[in-house]
C-alpha positions as CSV (number, residue, x, y, z in Angstrom):
1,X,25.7,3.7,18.6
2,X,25.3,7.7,17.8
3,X,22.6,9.1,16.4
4,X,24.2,9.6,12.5
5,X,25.2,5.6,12.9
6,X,21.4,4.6,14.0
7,X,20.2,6.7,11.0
8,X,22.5,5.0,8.3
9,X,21.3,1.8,10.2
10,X,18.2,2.3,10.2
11,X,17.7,3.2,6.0
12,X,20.1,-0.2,5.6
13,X,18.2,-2.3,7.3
14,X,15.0,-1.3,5.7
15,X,17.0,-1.2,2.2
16,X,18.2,-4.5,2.6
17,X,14.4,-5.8,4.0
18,X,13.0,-4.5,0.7
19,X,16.1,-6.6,-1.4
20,X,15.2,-9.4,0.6
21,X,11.3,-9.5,-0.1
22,X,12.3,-9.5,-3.8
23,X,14.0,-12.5,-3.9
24,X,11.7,-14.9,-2.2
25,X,10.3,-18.1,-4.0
26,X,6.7,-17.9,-3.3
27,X,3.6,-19.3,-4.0
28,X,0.8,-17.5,-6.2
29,X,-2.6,-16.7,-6.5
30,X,-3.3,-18.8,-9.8
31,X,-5.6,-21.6,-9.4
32,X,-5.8,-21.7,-5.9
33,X,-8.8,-23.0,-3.8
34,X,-8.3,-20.7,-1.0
35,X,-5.3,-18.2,-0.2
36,X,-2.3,-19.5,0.9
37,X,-1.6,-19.2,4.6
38,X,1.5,-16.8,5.2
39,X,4.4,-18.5,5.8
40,X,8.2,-17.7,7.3
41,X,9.3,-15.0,9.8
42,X,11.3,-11.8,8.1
43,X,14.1,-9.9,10.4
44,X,13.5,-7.0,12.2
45,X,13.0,-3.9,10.2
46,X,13.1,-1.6,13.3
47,X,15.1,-1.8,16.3
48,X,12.9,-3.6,19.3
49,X,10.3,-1.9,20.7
50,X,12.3,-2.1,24.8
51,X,15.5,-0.8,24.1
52,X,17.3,-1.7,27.6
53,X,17.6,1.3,30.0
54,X,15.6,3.6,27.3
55,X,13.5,5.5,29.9
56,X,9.6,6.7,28.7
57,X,8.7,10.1,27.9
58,X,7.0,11.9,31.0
59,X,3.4,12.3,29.0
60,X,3.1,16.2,31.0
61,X,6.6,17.0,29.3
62,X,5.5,15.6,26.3
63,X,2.3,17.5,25.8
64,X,3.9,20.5,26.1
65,X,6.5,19.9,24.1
66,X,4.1,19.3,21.3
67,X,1.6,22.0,22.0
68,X,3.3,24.6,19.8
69,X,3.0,22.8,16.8
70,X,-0.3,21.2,17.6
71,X,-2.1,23.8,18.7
72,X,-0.6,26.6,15.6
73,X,-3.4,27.9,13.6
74,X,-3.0,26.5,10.6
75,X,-4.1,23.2,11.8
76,X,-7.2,24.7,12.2
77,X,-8.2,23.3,15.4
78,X,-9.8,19.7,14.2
79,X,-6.8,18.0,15.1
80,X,-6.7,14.3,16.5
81,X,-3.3,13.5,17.6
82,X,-1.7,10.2,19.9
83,X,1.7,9.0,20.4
84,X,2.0,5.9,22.1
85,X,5.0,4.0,23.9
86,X,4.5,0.3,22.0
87,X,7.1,-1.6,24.2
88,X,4.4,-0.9,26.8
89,X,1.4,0.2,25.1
90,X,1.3,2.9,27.0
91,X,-0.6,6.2,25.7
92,X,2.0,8.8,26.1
93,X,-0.3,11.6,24.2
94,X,-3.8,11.6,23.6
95,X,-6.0,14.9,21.7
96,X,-9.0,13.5,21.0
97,X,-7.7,10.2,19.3
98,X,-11.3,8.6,19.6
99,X,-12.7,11.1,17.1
100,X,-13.4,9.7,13.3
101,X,-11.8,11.9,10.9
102,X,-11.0,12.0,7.4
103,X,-7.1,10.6,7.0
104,X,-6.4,11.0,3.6
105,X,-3.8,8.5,2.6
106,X,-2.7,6.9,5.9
107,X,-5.3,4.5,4.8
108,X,-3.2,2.7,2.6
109,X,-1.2,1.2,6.0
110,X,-5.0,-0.2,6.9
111,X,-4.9,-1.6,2.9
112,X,-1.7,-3.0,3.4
113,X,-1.8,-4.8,6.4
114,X,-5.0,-6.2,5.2
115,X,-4.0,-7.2,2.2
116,X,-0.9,-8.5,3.9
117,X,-2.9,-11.1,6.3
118,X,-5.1,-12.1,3.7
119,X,-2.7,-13.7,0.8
120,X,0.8,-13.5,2.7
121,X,3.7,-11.4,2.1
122,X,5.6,-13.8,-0.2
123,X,2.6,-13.9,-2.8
124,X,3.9,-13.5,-6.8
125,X,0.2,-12.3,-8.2
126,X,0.2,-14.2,-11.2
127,X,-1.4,-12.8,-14.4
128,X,-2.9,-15.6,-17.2
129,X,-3.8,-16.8,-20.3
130,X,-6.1,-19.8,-21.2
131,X,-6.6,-21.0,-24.6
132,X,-9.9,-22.6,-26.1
133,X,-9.0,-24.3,-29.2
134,X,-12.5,-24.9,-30.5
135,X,-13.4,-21.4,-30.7
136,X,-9.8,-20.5,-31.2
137,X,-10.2,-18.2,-28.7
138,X,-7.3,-16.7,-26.1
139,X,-8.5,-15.3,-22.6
140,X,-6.4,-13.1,-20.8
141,X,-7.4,-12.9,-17.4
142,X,-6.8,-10.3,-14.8
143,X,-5.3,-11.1,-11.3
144,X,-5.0,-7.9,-9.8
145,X,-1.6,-7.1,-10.2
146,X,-0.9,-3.5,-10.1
147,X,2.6,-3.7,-11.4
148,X,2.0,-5.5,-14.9
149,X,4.1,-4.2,-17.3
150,X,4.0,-4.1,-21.6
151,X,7.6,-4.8,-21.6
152,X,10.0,-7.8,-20.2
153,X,11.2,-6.3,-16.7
154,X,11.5,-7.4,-13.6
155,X,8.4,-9.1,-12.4
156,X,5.1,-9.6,-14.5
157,X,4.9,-8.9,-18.1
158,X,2.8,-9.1,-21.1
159,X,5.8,-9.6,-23.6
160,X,6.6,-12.5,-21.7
161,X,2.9,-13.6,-21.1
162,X,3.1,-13.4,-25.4
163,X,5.8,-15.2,-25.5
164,X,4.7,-18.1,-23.3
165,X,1.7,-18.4,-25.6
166,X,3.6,-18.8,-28.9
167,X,6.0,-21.4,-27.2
168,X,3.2,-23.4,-25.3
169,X,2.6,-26.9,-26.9
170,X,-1.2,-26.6,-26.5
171,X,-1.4,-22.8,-27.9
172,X,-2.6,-21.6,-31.0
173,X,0.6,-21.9,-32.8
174,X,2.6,-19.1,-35.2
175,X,0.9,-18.0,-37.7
176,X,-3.0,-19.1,-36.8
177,X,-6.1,-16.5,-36.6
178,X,-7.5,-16.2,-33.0
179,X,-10.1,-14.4,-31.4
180,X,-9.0,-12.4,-27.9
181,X,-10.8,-11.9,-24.7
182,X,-10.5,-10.5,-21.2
183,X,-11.2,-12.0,-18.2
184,X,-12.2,-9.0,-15.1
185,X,-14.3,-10.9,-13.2
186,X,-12.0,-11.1,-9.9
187,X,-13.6,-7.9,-9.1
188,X,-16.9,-6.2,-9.3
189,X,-19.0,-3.4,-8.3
190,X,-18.1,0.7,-9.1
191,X,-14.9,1.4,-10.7
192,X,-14.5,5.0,-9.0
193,X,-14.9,5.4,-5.6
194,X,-17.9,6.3,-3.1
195,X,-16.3,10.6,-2.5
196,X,-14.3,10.7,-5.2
197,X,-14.3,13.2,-8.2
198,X,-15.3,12.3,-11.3
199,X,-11.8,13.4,-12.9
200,X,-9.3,11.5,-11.2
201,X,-8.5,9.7,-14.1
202,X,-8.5,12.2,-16.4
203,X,-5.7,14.5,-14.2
204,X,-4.2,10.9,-13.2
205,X,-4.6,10.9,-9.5
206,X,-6.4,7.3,-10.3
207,X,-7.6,4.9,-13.2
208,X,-10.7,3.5,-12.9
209,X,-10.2,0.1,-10.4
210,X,-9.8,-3.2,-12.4
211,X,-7.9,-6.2,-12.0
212,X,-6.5,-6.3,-15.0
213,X,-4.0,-3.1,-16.0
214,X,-1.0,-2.6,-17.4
215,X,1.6,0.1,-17.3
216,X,0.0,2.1,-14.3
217,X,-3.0,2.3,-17.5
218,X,-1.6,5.6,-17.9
219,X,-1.9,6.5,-21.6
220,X,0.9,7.0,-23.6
221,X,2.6,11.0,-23.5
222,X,1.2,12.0,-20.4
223,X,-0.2,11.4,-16.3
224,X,-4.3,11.1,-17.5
225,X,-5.6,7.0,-17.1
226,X,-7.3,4.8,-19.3
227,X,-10.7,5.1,-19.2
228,X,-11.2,1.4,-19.3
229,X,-7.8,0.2,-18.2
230,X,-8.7,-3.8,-19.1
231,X,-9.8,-2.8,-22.8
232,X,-5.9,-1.0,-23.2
233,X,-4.3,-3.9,-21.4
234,X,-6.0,-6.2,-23.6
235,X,-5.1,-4.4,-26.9
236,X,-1.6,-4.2,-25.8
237,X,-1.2,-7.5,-25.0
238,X,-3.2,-8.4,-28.7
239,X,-0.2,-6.2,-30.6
240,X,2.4,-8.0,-29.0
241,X,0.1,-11.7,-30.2
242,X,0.4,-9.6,-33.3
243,X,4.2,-9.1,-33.1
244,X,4.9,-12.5,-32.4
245,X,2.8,-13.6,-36.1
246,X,-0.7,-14.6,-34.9
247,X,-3.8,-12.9,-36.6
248,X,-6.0,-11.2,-33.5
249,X,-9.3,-10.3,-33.9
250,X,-10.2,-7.2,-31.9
251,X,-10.6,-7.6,-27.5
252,X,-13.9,-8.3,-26.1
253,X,-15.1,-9.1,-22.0
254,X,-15.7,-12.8,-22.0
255,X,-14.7,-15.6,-19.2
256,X,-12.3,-18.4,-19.4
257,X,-15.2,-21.2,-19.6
258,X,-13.5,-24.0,-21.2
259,X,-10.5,-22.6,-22.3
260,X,-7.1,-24.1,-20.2
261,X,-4.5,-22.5,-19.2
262,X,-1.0,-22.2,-21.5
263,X,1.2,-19.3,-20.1
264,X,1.5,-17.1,-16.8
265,X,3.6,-14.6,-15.7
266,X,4.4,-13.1,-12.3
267,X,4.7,-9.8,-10.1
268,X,7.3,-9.6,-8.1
269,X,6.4,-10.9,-3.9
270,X,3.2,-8.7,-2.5
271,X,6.3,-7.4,0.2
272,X,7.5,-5.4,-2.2
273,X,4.3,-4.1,-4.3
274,X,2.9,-3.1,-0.6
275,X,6.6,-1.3,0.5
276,X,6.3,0.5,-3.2
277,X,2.7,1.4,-2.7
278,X,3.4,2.7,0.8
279,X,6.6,4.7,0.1
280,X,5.4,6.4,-3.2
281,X,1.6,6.5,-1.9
282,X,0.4,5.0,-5.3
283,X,-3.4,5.2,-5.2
284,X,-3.8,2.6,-7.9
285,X,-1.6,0.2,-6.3
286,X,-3.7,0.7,-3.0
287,X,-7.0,0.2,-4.7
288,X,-6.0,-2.9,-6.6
289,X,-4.3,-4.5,-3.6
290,X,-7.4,-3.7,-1.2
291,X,-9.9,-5.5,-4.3
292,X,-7.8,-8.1,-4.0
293,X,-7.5,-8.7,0.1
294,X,-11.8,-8.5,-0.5
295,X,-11.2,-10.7,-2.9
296,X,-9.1,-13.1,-1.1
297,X,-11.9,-13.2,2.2
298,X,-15.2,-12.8,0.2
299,X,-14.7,-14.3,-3.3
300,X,-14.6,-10.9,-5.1
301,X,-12.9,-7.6,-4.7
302,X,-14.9,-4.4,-4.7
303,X,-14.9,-1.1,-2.5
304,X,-17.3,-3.2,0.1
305,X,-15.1,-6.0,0.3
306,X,-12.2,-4.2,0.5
307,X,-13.1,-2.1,3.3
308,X,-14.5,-5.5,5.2
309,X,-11.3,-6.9,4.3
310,X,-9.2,-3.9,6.9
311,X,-12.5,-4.7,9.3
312,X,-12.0,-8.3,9.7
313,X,-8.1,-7.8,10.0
314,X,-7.9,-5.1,12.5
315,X,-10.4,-7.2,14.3
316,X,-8.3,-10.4,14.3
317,X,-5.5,-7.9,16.0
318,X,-7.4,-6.8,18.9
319,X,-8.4,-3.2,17.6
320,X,-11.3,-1.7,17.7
321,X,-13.1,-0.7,14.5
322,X,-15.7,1.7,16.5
323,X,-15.6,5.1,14.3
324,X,-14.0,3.5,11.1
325,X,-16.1,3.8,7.4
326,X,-14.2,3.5,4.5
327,X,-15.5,4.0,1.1
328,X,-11.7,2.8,-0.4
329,X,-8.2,1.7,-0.3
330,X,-6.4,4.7,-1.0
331,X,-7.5,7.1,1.1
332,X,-8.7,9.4,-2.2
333,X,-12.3,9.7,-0.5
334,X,-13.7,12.4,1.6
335,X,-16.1,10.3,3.5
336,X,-13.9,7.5,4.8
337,X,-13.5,8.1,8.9
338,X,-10.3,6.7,10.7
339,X,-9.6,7.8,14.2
340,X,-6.1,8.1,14.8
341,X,-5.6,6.1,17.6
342,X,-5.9,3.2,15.0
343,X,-3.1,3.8,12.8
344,X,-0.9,4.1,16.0
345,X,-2.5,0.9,17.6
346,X,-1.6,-0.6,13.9
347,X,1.7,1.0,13.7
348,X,2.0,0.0,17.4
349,X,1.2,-4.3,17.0
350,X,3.6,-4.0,14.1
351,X,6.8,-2.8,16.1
352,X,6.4,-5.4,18.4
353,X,5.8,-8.4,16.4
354,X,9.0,-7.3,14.2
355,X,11.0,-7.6,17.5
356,X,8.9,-11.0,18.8
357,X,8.1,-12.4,15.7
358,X,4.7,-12.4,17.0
359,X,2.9,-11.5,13.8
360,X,6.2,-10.6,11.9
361,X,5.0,-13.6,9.0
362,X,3.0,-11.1,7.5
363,X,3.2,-7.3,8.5
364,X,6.7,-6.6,8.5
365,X,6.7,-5.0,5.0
366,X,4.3,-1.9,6.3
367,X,7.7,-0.9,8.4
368,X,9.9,-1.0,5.7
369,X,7.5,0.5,3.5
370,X,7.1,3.3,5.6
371,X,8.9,7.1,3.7
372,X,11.9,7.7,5.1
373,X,12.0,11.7,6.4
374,X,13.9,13.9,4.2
375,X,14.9,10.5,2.4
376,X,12.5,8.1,0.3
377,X,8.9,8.5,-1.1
378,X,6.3,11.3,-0.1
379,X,8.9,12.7,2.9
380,X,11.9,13.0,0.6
381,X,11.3,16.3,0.1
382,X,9.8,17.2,3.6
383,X,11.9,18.4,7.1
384,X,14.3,20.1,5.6
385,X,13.2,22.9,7.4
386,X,15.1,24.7,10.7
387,X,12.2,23.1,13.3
388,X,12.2,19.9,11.5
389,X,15.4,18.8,10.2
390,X,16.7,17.0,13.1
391,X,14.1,14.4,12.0
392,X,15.4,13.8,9.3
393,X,16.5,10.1,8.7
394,X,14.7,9.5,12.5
395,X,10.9,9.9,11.6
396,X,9.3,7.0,9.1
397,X,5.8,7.8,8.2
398,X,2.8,7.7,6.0
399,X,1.7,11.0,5.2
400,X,-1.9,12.0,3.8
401,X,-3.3,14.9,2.0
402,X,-6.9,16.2,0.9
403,X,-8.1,19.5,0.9
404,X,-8.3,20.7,4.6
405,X,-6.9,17.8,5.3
406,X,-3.0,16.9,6.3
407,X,-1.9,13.8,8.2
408,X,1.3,12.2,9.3
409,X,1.6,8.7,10.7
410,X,4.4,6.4,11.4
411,X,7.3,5.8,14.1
412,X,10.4,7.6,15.3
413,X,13.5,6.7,17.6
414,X,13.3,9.5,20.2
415,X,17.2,11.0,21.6
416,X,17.2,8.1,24.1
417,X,16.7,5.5,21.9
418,X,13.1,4.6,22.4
419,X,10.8,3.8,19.9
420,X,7.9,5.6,19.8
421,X,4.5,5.6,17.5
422,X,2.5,8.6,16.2
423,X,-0.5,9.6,14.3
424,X,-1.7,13.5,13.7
425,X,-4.5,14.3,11.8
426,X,-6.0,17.8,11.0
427,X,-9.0,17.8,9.1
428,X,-9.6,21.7,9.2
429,X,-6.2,22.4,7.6
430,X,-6.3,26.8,6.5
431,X,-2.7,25.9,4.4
432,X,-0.9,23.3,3.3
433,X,2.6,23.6,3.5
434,X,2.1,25.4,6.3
435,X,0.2,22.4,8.3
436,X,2.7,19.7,6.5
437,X,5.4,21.7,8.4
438,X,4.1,21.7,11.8
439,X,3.0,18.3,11.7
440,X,7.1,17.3,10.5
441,X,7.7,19.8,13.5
442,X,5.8,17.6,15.6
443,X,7.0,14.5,15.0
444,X,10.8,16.0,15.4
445,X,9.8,16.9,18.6
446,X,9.4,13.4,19.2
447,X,12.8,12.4,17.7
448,X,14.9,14.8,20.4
449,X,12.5,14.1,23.3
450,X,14.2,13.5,26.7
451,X,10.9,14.1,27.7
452,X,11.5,13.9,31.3
């Protein structure tokens, strides 16, 4: 095949993986005991690992091939940088890979694949409410779905969560006076993270973390979060009781105690809200999604649990967790540490078990979630420049961004066909742009390695 035909390949087949994931029957998260065990093995999203007769990169060539980039000044000098061969596991490239640094949002493939193991990729998070006729008293109780929406649309929605309450034989009925409160307790602890600043929400970068949101808990006009994103779900979802011709007193926090369950609605499979969260590097997504893996494994989601939920999963792969703290899901925090040897291990196992199988019932969304260089998500608008263009449509990575900090991470098809894994992180970055380019320079010098 030539190399414009593997690109157009390539974005299909992950196109088509993404289609796919949406329109699996699936079980959900309401009422269950314990998390369902993931089920049913998706198609490759990458081409295998071994291409026949695709010969390795000489690792001398290699290293000085990417020494240009690597070693410019804008990088700064704290650099940590591997590229590995995953049909063979061999460690093509290695620049102090062992070293914990701060990754920025390359996290969110740690949240995703643990979040991934824990509940399944086929997983509709379903969003509740319970009704207590003695106290006349509707509970609306968060799941931890990131993607609720106000209006009818694909996936979960409050409209239709109102409507199921009007039409449910057990509800409250049109016309009666009810009482409304909001169920959060799926998650607990802080609601900003351990290194973040105070004003994410405020410039929208993050809301505070809850289980229960709706619309991104963005408020209305503009980028800045709700403050308390449960309260504005719950008044939204109390107008549209209103709407529909039941008298609703104001929300208040309360549990479901007594009260049964009358309506649900659904998100669309995890596959997807993990692909969306990786591709468009949504930080609200990634927080609620790594609540909810903590949630899953330790009964509730917080910060602590999260991060023990990534521990616990990279362990069950056979990575090491020696040199990893994380304070969050998202990457936002300066004090989480990553070496990044572990996102390319990561990156690594999941190339080979979308080939084998071997633990393709789970991960295979974090390759076709991966942005597409010069294409999708936070590379769309990245190597279009003369050193990196030729990457273009060839590189698929997470990228990651603090100040002083720039990282890249992901996989790349080099000019012989072989599939090779990266990960570069800088954490003395002296200029943005500049750093993003070299690093897309970088991993284009992977995509037209000979390399021998």
């Amino acid at each position: 095949m030539s190399r414009a035909g593997r690109t157009r390949g390539w974005i299909g087949i992950a196109a088509v993986a993404c289609l796919g994931a949406a329109l699996i029957a699936s079980p959900s998260l309401a009422g269950a005991e314990t998390p369902p065990a993931p089920s049913g093995v998706a198609g490759p999203v990458l081409e295998p690992a071994s291409p026949e007769g695709a010969p390795t990169p000489d690792p001398a060539v290699l290293a000085e091939l990417l020494a240009p980039s690597l070693d410019a000044a804008p990088l700064g000098g704290d650099l940590g940088a591997v590229v590995f061969d995953p049909a063979t596991g061999v460690l093509l490239y290695n620049d102090d890979g062992d070293i914990p640094r701060t990754p920025g949002s390359v996290v969110k493939i740690l949240t995703a694949v643990s979040v991934l193991q824990a509940i399944g990729p086929s997983t509709r998070i379903v969003t509740t409410a319970h009704y207590d006729p003695a106290t006349s008293t509707i509970v609306l109780v968060g799941a931890g779905d990131p993607s609720l929406s106000s209006m009818s649309a694909e996936g979960s929605s409050l409209a239709v969560l109102a409507d199921g309450v009007l039409a449910a034989a057990d509800g409250p009925g049109a016309g009666a006076s009810v009482q409304l409160a909001y169920d959060t307790s799926l998650f607990s602890g802080p609601v900003l993270g351990s290194g973040w600043s105070a004003d994410y929400p405020v410039t929208g970068v993050a809301a505070p973390v809850s289980p229960l949101v709706v619309d991104d808990a963005r408020i209305p006009g503009g980028e800045a979060r709700q403050p308390d994103p449960a309260l504005a779900a719950a008044t939204v979802f109390a107008d549209l009781l209103t709407q529909r011709g039941l008298s609703v007193g104001a929300p208040q926090p309360g549990r479901v105690g007594a009260a049964r369950q009358i309506a649900a609605t659904e998100s669309v499979p995890l596959s997807a809200l993990v692909q969306r969260m990786l591709t468009d590097s949504n930080n609200d997504y990634a927080e609620i999604l790594g609540h909810l893996a903590g949630a899953s494994r330790f009964g509730s989601g917080s910060f602590e649990t999260g991060a023990q939920a990534v521990t616990a999963t990279l362990t069950s792969m056979g990575i090491s967790t020696t040199g990893i703290t994380l304070f969050d899901g998202s990457g936002l925090s300066v004090d989480n540490r990553v070496p990044v040897r572990v996102f390319a291990q990561v990156l690594a196992a999941m190339t080979r078990a979308s080939a084998s199988g071997e633990q393709g019932g789970w991960g295979w969304p974090v390759l076709g979630g991966l942005p597409i260089a010069g294409v999708t998500g936070t590379l769309a608008d990245r190597f279009y420049g003369a050193s990196s263009y030729a990457g273009a449509g060839f590189v698929h990575a997470k990228t990651g961004t603090l100040t002083g900090v720039s990282s890249l991470a992901g996989t790349v098809v080099d000019r012989d066909g072989r599939l090779l894994v990266f990960a570069f992180t800088s954490n003395s970055v002296t200029d943005i742009y500049d750093a993003r380019a070299l690093l897309d320079n970088a991993a284009t010098v992977l995509a037209l390695c000979g390399c021998r």
